[in-house]
N, CA and C atoms of all chains as a GROMACS GRO file, in nm:
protein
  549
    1UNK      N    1   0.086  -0.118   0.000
    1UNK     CA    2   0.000   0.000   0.000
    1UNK      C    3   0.089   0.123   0.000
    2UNK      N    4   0.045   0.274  -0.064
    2UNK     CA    5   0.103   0.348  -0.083
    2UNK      C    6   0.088   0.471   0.012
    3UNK      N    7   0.071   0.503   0.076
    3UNK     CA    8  -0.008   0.579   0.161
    3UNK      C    9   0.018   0.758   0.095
    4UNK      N   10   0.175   0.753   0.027
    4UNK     CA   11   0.192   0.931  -0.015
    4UNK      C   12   0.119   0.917  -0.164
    5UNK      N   13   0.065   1.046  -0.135
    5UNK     CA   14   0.026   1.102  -0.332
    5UNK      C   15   0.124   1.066  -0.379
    6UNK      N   16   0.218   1.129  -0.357
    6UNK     CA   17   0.336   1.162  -0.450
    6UNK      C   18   0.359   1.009  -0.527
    7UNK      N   19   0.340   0.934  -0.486
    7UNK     CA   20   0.426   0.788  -0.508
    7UNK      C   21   0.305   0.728  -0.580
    8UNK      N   22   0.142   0.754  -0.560
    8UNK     CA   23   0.039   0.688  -0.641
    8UNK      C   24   0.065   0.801  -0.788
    9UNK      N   25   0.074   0.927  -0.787
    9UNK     CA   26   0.076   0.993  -0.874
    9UNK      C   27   0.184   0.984  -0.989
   10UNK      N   28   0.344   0.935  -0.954
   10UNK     CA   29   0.439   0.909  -1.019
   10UNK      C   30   0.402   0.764  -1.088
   11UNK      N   31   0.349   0.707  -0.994
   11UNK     CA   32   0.331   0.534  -1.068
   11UNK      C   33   0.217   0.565  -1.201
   12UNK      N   34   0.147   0.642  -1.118
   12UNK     CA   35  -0.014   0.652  -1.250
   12UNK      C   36   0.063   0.682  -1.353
   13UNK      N   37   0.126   0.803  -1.354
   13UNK     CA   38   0.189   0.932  -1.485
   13UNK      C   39   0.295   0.829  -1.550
   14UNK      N   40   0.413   0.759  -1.488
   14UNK     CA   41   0.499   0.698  -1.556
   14UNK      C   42   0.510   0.580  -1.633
   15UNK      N   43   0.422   0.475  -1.526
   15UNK     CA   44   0.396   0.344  -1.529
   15UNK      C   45   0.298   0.283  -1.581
   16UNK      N   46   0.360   0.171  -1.616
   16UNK     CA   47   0.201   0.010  -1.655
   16UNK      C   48   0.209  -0.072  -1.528
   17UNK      N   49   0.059  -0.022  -1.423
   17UNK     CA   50   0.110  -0.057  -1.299
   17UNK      C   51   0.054  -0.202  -1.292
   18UNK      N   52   0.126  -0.287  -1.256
   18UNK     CA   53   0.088  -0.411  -1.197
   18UNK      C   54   0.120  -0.488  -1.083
   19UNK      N   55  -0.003  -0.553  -0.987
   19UNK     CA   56   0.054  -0.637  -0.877
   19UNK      C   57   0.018  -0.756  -0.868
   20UNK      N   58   0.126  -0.847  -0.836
   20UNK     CA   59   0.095  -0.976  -0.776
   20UNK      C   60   0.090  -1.048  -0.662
   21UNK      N   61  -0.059  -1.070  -0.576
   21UNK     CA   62  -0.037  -1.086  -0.401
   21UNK      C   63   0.045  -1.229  -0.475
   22UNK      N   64   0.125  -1.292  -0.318
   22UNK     CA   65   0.184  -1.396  -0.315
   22UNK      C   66   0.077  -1.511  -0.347
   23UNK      N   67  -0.041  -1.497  -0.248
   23UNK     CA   68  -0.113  -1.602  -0.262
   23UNK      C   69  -0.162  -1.627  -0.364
   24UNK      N   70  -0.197  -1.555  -0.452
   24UNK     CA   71  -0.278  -1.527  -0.596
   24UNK      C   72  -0.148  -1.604  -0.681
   25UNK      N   73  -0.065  -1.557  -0.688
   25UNK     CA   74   0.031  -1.582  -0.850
   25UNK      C   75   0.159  -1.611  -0.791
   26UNK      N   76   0.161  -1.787  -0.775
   26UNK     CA   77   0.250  -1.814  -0.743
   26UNK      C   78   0.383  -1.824  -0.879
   27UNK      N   79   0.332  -1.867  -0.954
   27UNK     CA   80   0.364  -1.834  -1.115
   27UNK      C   81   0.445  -1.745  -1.126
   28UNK      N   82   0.394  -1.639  -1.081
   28UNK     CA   83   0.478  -1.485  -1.110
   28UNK      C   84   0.589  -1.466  -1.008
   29UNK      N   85   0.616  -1.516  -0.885
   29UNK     CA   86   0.714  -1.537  -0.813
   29UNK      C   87   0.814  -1.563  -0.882
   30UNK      N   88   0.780  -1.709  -0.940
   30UNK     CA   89   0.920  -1.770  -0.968
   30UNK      C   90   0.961  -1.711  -1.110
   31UNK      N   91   0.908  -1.670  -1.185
   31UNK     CA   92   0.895  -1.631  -1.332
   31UNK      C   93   1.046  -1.510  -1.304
   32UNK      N   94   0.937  -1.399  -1.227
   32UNK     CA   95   1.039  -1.327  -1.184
   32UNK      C   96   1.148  -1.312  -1.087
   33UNK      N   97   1.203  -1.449  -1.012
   33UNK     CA   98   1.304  -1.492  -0.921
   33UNK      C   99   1.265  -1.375  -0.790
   34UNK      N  100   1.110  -1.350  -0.727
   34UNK     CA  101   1.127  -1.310  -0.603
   34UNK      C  102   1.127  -1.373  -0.499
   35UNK      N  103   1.236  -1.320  -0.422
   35UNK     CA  104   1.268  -1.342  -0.290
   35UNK      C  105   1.199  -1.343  -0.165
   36UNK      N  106   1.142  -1.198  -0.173
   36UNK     CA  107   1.110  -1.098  -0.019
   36UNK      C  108   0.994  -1.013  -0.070
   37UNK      N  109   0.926  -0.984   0.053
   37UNK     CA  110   0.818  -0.889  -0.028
   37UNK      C  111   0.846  -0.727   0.074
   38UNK      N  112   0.784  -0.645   0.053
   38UNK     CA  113   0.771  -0.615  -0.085
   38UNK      C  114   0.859  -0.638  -0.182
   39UNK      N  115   0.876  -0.636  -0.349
   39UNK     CA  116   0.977  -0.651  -0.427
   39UNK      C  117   0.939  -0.573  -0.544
   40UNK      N  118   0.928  -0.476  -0.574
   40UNK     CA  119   0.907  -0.375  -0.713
   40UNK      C  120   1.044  -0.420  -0.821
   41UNK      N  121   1.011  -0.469  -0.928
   41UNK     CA  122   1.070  -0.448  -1.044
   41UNK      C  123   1.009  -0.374  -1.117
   42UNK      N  124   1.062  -0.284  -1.219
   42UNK     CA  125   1.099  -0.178  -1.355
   42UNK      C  126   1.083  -0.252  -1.459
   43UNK      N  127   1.037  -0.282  -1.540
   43UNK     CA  128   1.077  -0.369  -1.664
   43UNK      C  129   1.070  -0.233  -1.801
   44UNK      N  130   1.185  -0.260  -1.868
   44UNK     CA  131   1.179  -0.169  -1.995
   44UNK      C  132   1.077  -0.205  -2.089
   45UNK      N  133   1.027  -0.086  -2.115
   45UNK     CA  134   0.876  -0.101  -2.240
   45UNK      C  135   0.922  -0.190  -2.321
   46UNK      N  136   1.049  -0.153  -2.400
   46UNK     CA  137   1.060  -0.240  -2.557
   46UNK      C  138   1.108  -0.372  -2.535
   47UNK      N  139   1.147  -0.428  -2.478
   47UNK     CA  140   1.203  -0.584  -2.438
   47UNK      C  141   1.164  -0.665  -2.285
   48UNK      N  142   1.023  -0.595  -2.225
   48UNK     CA  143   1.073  -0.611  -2.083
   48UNK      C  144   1.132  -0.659  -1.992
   49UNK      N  145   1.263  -0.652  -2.011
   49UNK     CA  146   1.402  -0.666  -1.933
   49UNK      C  147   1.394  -0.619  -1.835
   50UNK      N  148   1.455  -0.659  -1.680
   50UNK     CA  149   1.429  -0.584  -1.541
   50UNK      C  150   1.558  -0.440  -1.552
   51UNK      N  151   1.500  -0.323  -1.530
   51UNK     CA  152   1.601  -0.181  -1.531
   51UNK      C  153   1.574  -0.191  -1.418
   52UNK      N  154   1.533  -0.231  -1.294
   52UNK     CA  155   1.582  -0.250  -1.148
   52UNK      C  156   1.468  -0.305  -1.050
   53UNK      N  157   1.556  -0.345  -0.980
   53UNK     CA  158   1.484  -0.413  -0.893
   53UNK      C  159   1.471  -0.354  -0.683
   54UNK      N  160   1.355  -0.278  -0.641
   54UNK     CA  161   1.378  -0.253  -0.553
   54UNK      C  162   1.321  -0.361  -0.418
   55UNK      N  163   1.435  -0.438  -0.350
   55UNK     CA  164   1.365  -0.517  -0.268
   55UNK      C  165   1.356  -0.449  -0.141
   56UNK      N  166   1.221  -0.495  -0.030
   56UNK     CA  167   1.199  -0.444   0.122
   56UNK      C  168   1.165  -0.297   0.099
   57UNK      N  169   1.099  -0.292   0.193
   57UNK     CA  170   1.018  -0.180   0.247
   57UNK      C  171   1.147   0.015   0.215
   58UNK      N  172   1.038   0.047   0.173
   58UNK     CA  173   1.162   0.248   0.206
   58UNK      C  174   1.051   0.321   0.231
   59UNK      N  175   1.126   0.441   0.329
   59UNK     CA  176   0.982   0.520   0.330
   59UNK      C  177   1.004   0.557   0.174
   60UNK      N  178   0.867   0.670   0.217
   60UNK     CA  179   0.785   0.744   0.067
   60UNK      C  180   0.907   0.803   0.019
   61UNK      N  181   1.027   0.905   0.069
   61UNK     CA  182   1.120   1.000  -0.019
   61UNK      C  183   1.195   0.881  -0.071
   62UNK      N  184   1.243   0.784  -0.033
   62UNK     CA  185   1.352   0.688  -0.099
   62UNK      C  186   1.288   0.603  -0.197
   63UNK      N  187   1.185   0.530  -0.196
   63UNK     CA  188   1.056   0.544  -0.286
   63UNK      C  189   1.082   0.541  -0.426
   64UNK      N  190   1.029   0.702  -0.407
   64UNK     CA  191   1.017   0.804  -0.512
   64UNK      C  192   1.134   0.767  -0.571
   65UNK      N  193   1.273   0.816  -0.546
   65UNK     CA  194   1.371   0.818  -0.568
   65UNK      C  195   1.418   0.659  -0.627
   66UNK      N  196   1.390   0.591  -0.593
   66UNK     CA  197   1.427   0.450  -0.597
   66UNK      C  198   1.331   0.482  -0.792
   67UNK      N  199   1.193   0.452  -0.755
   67UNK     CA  200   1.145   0.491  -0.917
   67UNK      C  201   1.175   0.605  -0.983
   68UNK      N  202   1.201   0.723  -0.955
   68UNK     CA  203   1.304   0.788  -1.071
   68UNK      C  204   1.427   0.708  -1.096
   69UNK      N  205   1.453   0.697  -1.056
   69UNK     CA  206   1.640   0.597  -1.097
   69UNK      C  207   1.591   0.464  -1.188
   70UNK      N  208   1.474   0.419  -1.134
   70UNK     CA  209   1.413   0.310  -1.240
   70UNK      C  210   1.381   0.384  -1.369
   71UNK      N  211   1.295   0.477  -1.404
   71UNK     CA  212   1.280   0.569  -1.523
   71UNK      C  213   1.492   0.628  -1.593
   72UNK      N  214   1.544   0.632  -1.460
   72UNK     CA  215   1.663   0.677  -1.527
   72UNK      C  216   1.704   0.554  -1.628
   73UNK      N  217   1.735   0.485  -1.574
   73UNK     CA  218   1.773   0.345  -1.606
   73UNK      C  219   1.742   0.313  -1.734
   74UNK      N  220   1.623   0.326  -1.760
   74UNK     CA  221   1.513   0.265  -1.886
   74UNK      C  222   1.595   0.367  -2.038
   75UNK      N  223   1.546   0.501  -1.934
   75UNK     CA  224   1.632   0.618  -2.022
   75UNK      C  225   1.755   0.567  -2.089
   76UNK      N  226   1.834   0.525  -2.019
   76UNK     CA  227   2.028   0.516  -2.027
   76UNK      C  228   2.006   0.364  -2.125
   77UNK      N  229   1.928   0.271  -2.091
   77UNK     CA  230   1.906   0.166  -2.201
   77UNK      C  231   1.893   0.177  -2.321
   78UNK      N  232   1.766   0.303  -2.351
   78UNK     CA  233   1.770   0.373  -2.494
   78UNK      C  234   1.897   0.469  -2.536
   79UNK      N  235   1.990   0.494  -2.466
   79UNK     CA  236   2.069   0.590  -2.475
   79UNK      C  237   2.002   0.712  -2.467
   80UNK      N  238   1.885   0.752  -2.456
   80UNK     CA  239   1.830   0.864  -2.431
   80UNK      C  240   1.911   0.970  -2.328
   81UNK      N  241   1.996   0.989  -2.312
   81UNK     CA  242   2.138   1.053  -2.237
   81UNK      C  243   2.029   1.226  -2.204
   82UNK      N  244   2.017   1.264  -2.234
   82UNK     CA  245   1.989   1.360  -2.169
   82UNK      C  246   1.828   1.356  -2.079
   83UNK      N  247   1.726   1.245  -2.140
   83UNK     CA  248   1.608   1.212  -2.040
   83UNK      C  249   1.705   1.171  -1.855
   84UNK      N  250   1.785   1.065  -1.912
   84UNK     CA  251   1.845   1.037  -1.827
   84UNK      C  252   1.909   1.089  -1.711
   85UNK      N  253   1.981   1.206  -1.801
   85UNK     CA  254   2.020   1.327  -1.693
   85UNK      C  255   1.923   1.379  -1.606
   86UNK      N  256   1.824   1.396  -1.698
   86UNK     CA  257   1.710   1.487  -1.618
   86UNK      C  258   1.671   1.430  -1.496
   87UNK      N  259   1.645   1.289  -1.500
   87UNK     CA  260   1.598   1.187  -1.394
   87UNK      C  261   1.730   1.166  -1.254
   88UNK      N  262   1.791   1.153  -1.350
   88UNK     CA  263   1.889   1.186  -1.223
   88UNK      C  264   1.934   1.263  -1.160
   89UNK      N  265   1.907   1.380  -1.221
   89UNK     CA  266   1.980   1.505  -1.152
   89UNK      C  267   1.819   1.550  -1.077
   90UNK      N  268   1.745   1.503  -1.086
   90UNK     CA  269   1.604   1.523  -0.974
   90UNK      C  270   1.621   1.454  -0.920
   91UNK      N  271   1.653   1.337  -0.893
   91UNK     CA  272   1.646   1.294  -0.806
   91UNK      C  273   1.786   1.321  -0.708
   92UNK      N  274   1.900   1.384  -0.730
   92UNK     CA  275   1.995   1.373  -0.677
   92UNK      C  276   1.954   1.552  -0.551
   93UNK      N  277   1.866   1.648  -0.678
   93UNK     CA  278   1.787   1.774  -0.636
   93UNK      C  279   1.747   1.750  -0.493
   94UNK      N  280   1.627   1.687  -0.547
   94UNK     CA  281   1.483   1.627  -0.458
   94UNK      C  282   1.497   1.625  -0.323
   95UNK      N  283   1.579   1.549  -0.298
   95UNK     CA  284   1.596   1.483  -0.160
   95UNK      C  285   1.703   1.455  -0.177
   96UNK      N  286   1.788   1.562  -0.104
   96UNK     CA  287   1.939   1.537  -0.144
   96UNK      C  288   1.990   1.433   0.028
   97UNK      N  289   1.920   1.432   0.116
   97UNK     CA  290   1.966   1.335   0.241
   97UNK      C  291   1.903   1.184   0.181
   98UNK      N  292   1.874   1.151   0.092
   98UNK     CA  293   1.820   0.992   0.072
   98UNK      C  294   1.967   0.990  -0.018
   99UNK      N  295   1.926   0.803   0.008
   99UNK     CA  296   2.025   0.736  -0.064
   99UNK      C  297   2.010   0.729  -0.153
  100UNK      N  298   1.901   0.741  -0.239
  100UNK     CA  299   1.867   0.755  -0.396
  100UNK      C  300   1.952   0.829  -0.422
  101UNK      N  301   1.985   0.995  -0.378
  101UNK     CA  302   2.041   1.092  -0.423
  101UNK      C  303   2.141   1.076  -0.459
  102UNK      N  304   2.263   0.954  -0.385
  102UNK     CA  305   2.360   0.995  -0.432
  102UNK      C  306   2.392   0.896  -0.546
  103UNK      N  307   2.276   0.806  -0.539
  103UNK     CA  308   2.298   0.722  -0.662
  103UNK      C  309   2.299   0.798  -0.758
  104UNK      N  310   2.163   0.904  -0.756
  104UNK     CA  311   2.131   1.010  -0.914
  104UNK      C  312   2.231   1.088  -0.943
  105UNK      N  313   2.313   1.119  -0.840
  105UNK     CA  314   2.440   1.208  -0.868
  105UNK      C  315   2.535   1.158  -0.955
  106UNK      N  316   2.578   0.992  -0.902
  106UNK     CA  317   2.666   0.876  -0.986
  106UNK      C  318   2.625   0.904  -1.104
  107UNK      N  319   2.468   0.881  -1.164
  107UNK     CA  320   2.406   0.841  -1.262
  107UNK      C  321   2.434   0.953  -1.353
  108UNK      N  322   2.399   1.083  -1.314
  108UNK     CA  323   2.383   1.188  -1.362
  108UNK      C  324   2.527   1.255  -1.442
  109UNK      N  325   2.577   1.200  -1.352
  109UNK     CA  326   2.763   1.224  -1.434
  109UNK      C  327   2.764   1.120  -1.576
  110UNK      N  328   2.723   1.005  -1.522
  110UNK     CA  329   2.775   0.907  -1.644
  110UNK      C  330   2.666   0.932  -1.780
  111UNK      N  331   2.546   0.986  -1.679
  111UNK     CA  332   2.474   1.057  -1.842
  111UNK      C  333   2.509   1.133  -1.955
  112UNK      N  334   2.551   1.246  -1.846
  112UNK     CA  335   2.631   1.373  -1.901
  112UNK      C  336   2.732   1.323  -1.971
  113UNK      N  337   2.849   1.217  -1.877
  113UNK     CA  338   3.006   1.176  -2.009
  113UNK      C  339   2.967   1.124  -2.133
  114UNK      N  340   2.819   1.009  -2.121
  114UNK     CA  341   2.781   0.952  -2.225
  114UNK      C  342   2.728   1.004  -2.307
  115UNK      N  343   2.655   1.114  -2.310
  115UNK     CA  344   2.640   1.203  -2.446
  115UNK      C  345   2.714   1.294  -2.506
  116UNK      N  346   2.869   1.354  -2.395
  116UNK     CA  347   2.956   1.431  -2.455
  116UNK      C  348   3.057   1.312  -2.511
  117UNK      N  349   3.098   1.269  -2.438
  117UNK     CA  350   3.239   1.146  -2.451
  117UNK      C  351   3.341   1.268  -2.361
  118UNK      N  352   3.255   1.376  -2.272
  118UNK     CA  353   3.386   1.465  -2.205
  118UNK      C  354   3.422   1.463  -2.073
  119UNK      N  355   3.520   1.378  -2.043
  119UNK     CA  356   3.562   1.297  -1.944
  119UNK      C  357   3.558   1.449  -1.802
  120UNK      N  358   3.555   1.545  -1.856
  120UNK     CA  359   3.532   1.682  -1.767
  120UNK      C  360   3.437   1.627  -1.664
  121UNK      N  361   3.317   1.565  -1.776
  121UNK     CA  362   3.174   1.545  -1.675
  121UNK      C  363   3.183   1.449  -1.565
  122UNK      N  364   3.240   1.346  -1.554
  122UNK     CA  365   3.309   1.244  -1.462
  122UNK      C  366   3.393   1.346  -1.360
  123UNK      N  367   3.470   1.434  -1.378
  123UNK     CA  368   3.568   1.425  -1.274
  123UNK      C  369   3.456   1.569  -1.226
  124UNK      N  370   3.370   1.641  -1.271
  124UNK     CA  371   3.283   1.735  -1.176
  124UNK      C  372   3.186   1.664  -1.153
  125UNK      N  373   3.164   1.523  -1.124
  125UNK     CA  374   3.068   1.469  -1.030
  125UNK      C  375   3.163   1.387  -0.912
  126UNK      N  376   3.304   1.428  -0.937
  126UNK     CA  377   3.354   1.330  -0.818
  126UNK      C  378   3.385   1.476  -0.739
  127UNK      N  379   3.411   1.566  -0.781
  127UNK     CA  380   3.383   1.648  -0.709
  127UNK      C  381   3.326   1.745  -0.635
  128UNK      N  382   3.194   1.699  -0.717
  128UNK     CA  383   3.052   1.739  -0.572
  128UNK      C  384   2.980   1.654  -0.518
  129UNK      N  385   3.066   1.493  -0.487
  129UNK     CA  386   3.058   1.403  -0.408
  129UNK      C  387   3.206   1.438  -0.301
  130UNK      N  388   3.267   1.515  -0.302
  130UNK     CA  389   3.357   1.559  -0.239
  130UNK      C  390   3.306   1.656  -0.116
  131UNK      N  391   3.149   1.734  -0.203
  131UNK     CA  392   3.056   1.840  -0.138
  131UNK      C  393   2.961   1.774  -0.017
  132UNK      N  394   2.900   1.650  -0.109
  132UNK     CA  395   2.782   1.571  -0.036
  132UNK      C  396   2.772   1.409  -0.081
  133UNK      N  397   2.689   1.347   0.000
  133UNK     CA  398   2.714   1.223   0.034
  133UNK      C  399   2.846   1.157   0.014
  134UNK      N  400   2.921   1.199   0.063
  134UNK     CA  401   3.069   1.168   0.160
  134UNK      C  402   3.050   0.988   0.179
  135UNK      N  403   3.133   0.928   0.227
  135UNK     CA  404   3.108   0.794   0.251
  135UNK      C  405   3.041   0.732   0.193
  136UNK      N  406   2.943   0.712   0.090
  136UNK     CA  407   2.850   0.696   0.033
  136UNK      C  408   2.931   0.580  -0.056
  137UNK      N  409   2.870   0.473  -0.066
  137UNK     CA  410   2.948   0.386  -0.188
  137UNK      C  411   2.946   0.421  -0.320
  138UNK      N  412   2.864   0.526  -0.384
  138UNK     CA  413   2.869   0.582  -0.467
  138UNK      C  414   2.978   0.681  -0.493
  139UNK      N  415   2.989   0.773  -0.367
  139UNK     CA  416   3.104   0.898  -0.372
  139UNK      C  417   3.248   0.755  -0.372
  140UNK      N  418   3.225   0.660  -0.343
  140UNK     CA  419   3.349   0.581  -0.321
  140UNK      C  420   3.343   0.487  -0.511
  141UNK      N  421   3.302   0.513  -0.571
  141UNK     CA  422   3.256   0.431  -0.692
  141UNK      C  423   3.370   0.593  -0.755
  142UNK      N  424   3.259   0.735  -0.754
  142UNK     CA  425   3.297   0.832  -0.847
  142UNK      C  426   3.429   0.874  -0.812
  143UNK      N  427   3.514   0.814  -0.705
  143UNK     CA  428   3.650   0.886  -0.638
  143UNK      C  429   3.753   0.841  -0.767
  144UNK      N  430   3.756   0.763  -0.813
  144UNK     CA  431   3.834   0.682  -0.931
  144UNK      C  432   3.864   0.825  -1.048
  145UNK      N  433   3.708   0.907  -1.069
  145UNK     CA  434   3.744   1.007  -1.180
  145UNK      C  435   3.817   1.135  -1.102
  146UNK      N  436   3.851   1.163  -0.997
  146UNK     CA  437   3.926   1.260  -0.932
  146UNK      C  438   4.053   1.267  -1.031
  147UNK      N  439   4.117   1.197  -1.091
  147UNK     CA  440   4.204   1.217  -1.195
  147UNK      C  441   4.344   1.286  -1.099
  148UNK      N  442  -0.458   0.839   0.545
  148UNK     CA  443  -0.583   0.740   0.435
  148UNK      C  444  -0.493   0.705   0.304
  149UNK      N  445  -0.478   0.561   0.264
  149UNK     CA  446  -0.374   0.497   0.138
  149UNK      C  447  -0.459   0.540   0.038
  150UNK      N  448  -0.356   0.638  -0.014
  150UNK     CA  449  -0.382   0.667  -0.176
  150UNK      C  450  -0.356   0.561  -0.324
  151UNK      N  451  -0.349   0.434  -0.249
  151UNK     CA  452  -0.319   0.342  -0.364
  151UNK      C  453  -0.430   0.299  -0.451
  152UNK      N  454  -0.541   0.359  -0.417
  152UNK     CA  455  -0.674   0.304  -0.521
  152UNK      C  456  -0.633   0.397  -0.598
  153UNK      N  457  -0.575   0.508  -0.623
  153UNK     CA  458  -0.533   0.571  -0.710
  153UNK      C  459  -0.498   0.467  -0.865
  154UNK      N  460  -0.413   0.403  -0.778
  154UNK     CA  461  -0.348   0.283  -0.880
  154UNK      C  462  -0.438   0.224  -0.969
  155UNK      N  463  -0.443   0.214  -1.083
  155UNK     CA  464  -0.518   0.109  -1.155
  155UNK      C  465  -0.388   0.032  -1.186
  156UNK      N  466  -0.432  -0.105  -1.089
  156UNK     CA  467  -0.342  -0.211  -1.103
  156UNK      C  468  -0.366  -0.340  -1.167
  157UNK      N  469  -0.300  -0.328  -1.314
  157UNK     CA  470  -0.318  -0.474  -1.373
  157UNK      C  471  -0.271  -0.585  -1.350
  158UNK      N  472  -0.323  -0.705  -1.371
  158UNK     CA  473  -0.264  -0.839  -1.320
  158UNK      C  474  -0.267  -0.931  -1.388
  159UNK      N  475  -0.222  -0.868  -1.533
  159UNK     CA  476  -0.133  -0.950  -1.647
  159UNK      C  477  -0.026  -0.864  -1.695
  160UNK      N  478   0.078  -0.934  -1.655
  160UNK     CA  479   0.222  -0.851  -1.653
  160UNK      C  480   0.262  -0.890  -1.825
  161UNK      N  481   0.190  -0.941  -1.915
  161UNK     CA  482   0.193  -0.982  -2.052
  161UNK      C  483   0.119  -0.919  -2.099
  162UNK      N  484   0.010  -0.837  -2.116
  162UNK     CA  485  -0.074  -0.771  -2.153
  162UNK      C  486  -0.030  -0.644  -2.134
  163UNK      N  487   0.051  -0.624  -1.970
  163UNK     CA  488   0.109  -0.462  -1.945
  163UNK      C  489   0.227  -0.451  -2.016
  164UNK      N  490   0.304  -0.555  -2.049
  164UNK     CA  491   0.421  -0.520  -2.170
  164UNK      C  492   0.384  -0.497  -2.313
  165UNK      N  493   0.277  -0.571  -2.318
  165UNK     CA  494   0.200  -0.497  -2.462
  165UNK      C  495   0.178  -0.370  -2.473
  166UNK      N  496   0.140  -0.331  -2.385
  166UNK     CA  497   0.059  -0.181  -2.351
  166UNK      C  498   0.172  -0.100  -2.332
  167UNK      N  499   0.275  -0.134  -2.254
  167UNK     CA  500   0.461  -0.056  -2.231
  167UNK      C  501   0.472  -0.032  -2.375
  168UNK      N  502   0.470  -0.093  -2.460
  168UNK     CA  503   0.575  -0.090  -2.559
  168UNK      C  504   0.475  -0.016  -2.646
  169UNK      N  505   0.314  -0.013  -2.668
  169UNK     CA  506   0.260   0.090  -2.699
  169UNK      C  507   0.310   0.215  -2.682
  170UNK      N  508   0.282   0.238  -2.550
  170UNK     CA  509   0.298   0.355  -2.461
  170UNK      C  510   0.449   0.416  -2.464
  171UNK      N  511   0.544   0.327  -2.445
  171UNK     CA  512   0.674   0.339  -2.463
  171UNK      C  513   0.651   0.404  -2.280
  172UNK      N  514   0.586   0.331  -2.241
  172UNK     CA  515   0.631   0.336  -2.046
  172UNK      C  516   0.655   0.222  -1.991
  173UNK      N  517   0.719   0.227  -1.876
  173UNK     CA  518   0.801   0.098  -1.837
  173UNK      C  519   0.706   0.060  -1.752
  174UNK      N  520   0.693  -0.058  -1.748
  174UNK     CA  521   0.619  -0.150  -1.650
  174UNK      C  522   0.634  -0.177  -1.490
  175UNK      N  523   0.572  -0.114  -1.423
  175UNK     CA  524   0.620  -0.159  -1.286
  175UNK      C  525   0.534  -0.249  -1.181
  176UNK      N  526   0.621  -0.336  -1.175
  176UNK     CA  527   0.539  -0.481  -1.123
  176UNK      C  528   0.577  -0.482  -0.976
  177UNK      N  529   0.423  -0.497  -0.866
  177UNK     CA  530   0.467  -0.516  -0.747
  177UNK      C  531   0.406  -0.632  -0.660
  178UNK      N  532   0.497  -0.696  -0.640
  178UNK     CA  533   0.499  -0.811  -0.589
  178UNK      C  534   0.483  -0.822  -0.392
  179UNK      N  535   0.328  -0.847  -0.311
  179UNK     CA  536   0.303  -0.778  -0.237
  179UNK      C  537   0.249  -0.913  -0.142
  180UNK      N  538   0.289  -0.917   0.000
  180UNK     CA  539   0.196  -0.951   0.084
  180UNK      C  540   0.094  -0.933   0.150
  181UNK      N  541   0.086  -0.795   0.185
  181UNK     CA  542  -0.024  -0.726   0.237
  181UNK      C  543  -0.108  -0.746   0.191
  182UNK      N  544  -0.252  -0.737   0.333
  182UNK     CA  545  -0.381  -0.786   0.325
  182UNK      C  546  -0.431  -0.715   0.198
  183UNK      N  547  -0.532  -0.766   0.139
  183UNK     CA  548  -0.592  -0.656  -0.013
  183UNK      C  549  -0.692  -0.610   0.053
   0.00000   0.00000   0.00000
């Protein structure tokens, strides 16, 4: 159950929403290798391939964030490089204390290098992981482009 | 008060990839214990 707007309103606007209780579709468990519940997968429109998988409970801001990064994802599959940006760099905006954020920050760099090829864009996202989310396995992923 | 009736939730994840790839929107499938 969803209890924030925000999170029924993003699913309506973005998504082809579908659920499966456990008891109902045991089928769909194994089809899709779940584990744990809750378990939200992303599947891309044109092949539906999983673009991510969020397992266990988050509140509503990590959420959100968790499905923008799924929309990022889908984006970066098409190469759509600048949708991509967009998605990530809101979500990195949004709620810059969730852990989503500093994923969108990661994301948001490799958008940006992947539509220039300008390795610039990599080393100014390791350095405003230098600014915020510090420790973050992400700021520890982007430390490599510090150059 | 859960805003999830909001949701129109389908429960053919084969029919919603039809409709994705119409739409060109990604499918999001949730896989749930909670009471209905």
């Amino acid at each position: 159950m969803y209890p924030s707007p925000n999170v029924a309103r993003l699913i309506e606007a973005e998504f082809i929403p579908v659920r499966f209780h456990i008891k109902d579709n045991p089928g769909m468990w194994h089809r899709f290798d779940v584990r744990w519940t809750p378990t939200i997968l992303i599947l891309d429109w044109d092949d539906g391939s999983e673009a991510r998988r969020v397992e266990g409970f988050l509140p509503a801001d990590e959420f959100v964030g968790q499905l923008e990064l799924g929309l990022g994802d889908v984006a970066i599959e098409h190469k759509d490089w600048a949708k991509a940006q967009r998605y990530f760099a809101h979500v990195a905006e949004a709620n810059p204390e969730t852990d989503a954020a500093a994923e969108g920050e990661y994301w948001a760099g490799v958008a940006k290098y992947s539509a220039s090829h300008d390795a610039s864009a990599l080393k100014e996202t390791a350095r405003r992981f230098t600014q915020r989310h510090q420790g973050t396995s992400w700021a520890k992923r982007a430390s490599v482009w510090k150059g | 008060m859960s805003d999830d009736s909001q949701i129109k939730w389908g429960k053919d994840v084969d029919q919603a990839l039809r409709t994705a790839k119409q739409q060109q929107r990604p499918v999001l499938v949730d896989f749930t214990a909670a009471p209905s």
